[in-house]
C-alpha positions as CSV (number, residue, x, y, z in Angstrom):
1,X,-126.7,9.2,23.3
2,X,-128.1,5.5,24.4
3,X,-126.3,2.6,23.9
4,X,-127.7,0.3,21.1
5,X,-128.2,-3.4,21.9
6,X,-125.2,-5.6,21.4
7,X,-126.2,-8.2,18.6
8,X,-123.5,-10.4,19.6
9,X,-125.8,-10.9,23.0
10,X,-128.8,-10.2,21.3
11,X,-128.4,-13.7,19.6
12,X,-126.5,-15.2,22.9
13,X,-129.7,-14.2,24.7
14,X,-131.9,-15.7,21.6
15,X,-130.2,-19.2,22.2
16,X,-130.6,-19.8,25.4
17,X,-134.2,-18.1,25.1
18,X,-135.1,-21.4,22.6
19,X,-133.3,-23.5,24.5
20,X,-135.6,-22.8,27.5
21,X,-138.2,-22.9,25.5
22,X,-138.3,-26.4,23.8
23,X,-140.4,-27.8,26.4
24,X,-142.7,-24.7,27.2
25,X,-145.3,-22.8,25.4
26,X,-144.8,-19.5,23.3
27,X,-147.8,-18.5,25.3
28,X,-146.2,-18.8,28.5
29,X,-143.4,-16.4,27.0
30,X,-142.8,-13.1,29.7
31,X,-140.2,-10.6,30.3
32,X,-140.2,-11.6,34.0
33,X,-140.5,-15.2,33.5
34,X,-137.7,-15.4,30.8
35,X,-135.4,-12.6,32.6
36,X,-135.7,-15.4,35.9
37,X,-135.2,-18.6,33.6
38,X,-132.0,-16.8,32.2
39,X,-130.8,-15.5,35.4
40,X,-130.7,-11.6,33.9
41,X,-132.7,-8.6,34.4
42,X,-135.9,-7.8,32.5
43,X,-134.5,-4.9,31.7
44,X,-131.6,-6.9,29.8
45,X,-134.5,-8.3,28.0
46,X,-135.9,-4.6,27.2
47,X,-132.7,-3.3,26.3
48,X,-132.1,-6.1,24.1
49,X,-135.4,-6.9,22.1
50,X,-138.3,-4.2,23.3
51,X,-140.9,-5.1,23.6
52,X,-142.9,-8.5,24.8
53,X,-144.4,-8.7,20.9
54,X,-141.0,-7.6,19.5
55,X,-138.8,-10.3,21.5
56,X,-142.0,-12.9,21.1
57,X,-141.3,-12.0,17.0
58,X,-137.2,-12.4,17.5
59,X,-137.8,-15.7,19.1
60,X,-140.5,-16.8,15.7
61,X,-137.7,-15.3,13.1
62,X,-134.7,-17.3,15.2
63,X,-136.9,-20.7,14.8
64,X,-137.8,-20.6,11.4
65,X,-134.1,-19.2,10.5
66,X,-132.7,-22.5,11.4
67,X,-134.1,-23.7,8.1
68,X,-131.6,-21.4,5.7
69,X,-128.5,-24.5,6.1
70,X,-131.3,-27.2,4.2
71,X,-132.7,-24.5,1.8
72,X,-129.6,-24.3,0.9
73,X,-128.3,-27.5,0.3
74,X,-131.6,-28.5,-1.5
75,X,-130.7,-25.6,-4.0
76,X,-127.5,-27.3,-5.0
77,X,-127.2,-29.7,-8.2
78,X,-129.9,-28.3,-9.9
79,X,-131.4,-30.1,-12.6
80,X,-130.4,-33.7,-11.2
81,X,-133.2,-35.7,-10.1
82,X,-130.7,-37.8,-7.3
83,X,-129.5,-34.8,-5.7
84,X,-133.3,-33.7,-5.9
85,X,-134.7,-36.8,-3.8
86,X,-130.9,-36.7,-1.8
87,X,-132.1,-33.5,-0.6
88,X,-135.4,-34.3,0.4
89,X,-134.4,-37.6,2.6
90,X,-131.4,-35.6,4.2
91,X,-134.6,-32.4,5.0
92,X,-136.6,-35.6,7.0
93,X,-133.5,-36.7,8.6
94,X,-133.1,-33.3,10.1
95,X,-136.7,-33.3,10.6
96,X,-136.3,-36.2,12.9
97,X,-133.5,-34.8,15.5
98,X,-135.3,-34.3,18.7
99,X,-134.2,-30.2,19.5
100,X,-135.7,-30.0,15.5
101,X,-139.0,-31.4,16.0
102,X,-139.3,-29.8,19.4
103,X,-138.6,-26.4,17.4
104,X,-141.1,-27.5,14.3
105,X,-143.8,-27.7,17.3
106,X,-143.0,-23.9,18.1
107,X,-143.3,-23.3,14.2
108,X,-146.6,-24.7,14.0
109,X,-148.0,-22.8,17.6
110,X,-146.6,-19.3,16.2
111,X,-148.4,-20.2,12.8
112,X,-151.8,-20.5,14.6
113,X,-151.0,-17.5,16.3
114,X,-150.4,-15.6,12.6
115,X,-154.1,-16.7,11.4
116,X,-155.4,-14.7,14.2
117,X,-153.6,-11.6,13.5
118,X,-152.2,-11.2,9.7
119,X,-151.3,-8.0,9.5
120,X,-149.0,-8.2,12.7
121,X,-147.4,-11.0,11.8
122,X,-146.1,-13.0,8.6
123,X,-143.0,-14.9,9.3
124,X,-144.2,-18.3,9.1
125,X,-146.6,-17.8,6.1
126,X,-143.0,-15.9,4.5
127,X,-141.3,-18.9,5.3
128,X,-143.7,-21.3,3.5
129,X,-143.8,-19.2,0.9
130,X,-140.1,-19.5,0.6
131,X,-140.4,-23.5,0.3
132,X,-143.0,-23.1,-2.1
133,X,-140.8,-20.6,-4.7
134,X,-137.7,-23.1,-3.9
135,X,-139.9,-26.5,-4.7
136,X,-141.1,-24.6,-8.3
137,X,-137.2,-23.7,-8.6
138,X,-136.1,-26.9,-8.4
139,X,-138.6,-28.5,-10.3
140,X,-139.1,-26.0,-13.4
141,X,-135.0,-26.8,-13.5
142,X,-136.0,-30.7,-14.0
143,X,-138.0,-29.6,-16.8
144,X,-141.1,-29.4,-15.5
145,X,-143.9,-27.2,-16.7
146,X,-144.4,-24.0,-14.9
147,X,-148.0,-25.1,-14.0
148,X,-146.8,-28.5,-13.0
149,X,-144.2,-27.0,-11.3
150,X,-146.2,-25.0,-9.1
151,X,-149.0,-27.2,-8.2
152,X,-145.8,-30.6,-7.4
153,X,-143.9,-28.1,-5.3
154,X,-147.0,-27.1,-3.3
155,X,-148.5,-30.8,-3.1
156,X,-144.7,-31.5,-1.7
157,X,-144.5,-28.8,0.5
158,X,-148.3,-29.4,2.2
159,X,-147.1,-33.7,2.8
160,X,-144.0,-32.8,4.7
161,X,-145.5,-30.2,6.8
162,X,-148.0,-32.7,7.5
163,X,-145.4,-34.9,8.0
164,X,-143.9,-32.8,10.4
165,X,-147.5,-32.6,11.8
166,X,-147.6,-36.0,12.5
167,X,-144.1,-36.3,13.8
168,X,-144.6,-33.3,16.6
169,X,-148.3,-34.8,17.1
170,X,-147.8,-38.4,17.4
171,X,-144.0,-38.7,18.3
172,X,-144.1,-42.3,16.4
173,X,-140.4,-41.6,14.3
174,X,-141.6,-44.7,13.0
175,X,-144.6,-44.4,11.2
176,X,-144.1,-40.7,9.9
177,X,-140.7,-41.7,8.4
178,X,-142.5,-45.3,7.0
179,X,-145.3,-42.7,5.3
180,X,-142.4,-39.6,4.0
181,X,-140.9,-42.8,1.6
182,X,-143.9,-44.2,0.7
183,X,-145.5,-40.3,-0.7
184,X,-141.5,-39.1,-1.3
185,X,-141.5,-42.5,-3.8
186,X,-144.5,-41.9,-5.7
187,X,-143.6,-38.0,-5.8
188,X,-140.3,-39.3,-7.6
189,X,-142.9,-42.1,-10.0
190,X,-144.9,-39.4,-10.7
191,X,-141.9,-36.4,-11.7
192,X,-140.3,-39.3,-13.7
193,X,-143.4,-39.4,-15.8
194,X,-144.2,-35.4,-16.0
195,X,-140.4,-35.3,-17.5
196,X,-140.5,-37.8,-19.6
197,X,-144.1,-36.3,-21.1
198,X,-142.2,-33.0,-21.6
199,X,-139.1,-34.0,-23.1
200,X,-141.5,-35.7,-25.5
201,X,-143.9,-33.2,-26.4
202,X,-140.2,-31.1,-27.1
């Protein structure tokens, strides 16, 4: 009976795998070329993940994974508009840490590489869906409408990953972080008045 791969050096391989990766291309990813950076056999690699396209899919699921810490602490407190905005600030801080943004620019090259081939592929579009439902979560619990809801949390979510565009784009930590307060300020203007127009109308 075969051995089945050890996940505890599954995910020690997956590590040093992004590690290597922060300055290359997904495109440039290869059993041989990876098996050499890593100093094991492609066979390891094989063993381990399968496939080029299934160990090329481990290595999109391990980037976007790294998000589940911010999700969560964005779904604490809700209900209270400071821990709300706290939440949103502390998500751009960890935006801005260099191994982060190097890891959003792999987000964004495997989410061209989705539009190309749907069916194959869906991890990035799952995982914007996911920031979508948590953005109407949070804001339906402010008491928002659920149409307002739905289109805030998606104008939100579309800024920071334009944000986050910007950032990977035009490395200027600067300017991108000068533009998330400005839009981030007038988001908070603007759900100030939406709950204020609901608790009235109740």
């Amino acid at each position: 009976m075969a051995r089945k791969p050890d996940p505890a050096r599954k995910q020690e391989l997956l590590a040093q795998i992004l590690d290597y990766l922060l300055d290359r291309s997904l495109a440039t990813v290869s059993l041989r070329t990876l098996a050499n950076a890593l100093d094991v056999s492609t066979g390891t690699l094989v063993y381990q993940f399968g496939t080029r396209a299934e160990m090329v899919q481990e290595i999109v699921q391990a980037i976007s994974s790294r998000q589940v810490d911010i999700q969560e602490k964005l779904a604490q407190n809700p209900g209270d508009l400071d821990a709300y905005f706290d939440g949103l600030y502390m998500s751009w801080d960890w935006t801005l840490q260099l191994r982060n943004r190097k890891l959003q620019r792999m987000e964004f090259e495997a989410a061209m590489v989705e539009t190309l081939d749907r069916d194959s592929y869906t991890i990035i579009r799952t995982l914007y869906s996911t920031w979508l439902d948590d953005g109407i979560t949070a804001l339906l619990a402010l008491g928002l409408s659920p149409s307002d809801a739905e289109i805030e949390a998606r104008v939100l979510v579309n800024f920071i990953y334009g944000a986050q565009y910007d950032l990977v784009v035009n490395d200027n930590a600067e300017a991108a972080t000068l533009a998330f307060n400005r839009v981030v300020a007038r988001h908070r203007r603007h759900l100030e008045e939406l709950i204020r127009e609901s608790n009235e109308a109740d």
